[in-house]
C-alpha positions as CSV (number, residue, x, y, z in Angstrom):
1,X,-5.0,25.0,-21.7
2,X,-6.4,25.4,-18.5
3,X,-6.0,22.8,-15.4
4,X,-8.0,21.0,-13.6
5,X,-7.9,21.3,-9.1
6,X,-8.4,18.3,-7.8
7,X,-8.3,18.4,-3.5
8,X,-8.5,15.7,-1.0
9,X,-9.9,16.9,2.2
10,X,-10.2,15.1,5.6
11,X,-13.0,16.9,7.5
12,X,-11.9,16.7,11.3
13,X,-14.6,15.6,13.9
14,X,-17.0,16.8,15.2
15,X,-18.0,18.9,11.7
16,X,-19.3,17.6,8.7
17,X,-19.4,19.1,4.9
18,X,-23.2,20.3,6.1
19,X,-21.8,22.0,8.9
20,X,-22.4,25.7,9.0
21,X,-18.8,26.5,10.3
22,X,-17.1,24.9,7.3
23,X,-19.8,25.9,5.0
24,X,-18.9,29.4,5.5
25,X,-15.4,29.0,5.4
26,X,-16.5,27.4,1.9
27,X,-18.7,30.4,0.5
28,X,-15.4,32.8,1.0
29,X,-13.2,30.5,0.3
30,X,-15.3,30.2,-3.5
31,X,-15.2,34.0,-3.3
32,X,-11.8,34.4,-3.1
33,X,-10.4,31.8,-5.2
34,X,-13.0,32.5,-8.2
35,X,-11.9,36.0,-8.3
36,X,-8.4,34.7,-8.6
37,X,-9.0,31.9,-10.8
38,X,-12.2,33.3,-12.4
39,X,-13.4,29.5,-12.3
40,X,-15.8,28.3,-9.9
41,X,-15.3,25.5,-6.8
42,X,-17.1,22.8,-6.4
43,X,-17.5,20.5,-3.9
44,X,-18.2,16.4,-3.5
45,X,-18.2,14.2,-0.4
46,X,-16.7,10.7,-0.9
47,X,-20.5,7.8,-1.2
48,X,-18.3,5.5,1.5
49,X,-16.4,8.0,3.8
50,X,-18.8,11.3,4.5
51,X,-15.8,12.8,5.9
52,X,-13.6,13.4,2.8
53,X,-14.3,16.3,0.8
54,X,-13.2,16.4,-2.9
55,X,-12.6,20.4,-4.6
56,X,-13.1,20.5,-7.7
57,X,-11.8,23.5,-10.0
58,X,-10.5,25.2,-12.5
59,X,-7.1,27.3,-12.6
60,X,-5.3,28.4,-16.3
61,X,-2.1,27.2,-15.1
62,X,-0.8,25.2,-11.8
63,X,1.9,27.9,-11.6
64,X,-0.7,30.4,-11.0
65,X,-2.8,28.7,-8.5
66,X,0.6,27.4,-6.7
67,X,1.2,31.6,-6.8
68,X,-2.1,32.3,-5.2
69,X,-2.1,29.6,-2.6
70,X,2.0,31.1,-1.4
71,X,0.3,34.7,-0.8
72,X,0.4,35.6,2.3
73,X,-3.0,36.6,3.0
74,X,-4.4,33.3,1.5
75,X,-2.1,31.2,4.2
76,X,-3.6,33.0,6.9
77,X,-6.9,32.4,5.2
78,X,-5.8,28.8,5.1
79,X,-4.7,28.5,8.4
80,X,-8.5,29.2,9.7
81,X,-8.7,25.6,8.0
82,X,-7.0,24.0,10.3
83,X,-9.3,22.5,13.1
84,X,-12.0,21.7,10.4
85,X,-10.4,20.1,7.9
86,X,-6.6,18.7,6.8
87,X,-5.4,18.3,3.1
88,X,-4.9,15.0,2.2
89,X,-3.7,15.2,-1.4
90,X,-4.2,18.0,-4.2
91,X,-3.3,17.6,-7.7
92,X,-3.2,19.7,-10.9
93,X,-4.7,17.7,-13.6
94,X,-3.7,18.4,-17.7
95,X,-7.9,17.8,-18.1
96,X,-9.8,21.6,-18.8
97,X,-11.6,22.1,-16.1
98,X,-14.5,23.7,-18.5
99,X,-15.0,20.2,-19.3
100,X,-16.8,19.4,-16.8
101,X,-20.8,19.4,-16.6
102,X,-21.7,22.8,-14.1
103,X,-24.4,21.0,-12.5
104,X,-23.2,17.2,-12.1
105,X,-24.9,15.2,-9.2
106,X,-22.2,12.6,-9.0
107,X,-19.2,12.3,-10.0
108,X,-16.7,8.9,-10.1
109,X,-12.8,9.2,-10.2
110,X,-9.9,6.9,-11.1
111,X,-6.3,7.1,-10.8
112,X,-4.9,4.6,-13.3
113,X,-1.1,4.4,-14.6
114,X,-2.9,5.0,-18.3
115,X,-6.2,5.8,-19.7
116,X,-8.6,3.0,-19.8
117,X,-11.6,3.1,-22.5
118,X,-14.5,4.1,-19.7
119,X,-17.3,2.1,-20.8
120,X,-21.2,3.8,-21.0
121,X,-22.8,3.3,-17.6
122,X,-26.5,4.2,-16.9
123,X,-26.6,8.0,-16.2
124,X,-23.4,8.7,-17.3
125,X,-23.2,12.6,-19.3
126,X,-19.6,13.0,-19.4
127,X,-16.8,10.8,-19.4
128,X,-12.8,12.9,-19.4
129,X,-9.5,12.1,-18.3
130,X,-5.8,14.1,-17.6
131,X,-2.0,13.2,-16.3
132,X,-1.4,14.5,-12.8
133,X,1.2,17.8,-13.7
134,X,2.5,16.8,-11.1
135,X,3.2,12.9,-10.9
136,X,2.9,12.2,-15.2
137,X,2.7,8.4,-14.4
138,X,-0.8,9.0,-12.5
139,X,-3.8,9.8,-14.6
140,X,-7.0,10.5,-13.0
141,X,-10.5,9.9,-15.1
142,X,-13.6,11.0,-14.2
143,X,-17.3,10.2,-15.3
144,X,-20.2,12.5,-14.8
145,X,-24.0,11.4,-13.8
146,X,-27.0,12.3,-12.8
147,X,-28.1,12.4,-9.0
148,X,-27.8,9.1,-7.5
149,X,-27.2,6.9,-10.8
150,X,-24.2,5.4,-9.8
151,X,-25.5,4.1,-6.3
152,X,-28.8,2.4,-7.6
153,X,-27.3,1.2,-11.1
154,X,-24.3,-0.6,-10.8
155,X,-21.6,-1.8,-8.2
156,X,-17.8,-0.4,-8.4
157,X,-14.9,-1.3,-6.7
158,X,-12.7,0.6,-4.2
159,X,-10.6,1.5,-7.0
160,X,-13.3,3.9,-8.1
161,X,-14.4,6.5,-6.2
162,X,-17.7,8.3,-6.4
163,X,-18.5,11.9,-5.2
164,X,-21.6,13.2,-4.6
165,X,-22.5,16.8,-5.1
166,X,-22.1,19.5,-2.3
167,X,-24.5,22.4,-2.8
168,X,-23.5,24.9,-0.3
């Protein structure tokens, strides 16, 4: 079954996820990884903290995104990174990334030490949830919505985290 990506990224001052610099780092980064993964990227910025960035994609297996990442031309790739952005945690996720609505607005994440029953909120499309592959006591849910739904509808605690759509 394929996995889901999830990344954690700290943009660096003074850029921002509407910055053209990291935005074109983006675009080739989606190029590259999508011919590798054949899935596409997608991006989020955190509703609280415009500075993280959230990837969210596709791979069919960790092992052969953890491959892909170790070549040597993607860490040189990677290293152009550096002064823009810095990886605060990445995750493979047992969750198909296919799952996932293509053209989401908003998404919300959880980690939890078990699956909860997510309840309906207004707006919400799609409602999925995975162990980390890599921690099995975490597992991470995640709700889909339309544009906006979660900020005007409803109040949430820091536990969740919502993630508004990057169109680059």
């Amino acid at each position: 079954m394929p996995v889901t990506e999830f990344a954690v990224l700290k943009i660096k001052e003074p850029y921002t996820a509407q910055s053209e610099i990291l935005q074109a780092k983006l675009r080739v980064l989606d190029q590259r990884q999508g011919e590798a993964s054949s899935y596409p990227l997608t991006y989020y910025t955190d509703d609280k903290d415009p500075s993280i960035l959230y990837v969210v994609s596709g791979w069919d297996t960790a092992e052969s995104h953890l491959t892909w990442v170790r070549d040597e031309s993607n860490q040189d790739f990677f290293a152009t990174f550096g002064p823009l952005v810095s990886v605060e945690h990445s995750v493979h996720v047992d969750l198909d990334f296919n799952q996932f609505p293509g053209e989401t607005g908003t998404l919300a994440y959880k980690v939890d030490v078990a699956a909860a029953e997510v309840k309906d909120a207004p707006g919400q499309i799609w409602v999925g949830h995975g162990v980390a592959l890599e921690k099995k006591t975490d597992v991470y849910q995640f709700a889909a919505f339309n544009f906006d739904t979660l900020r005007r509808n409803s109040a949430h605690g820091d536990d969740i985290k919502i993630m508004n759509r990057v169109r680059l």
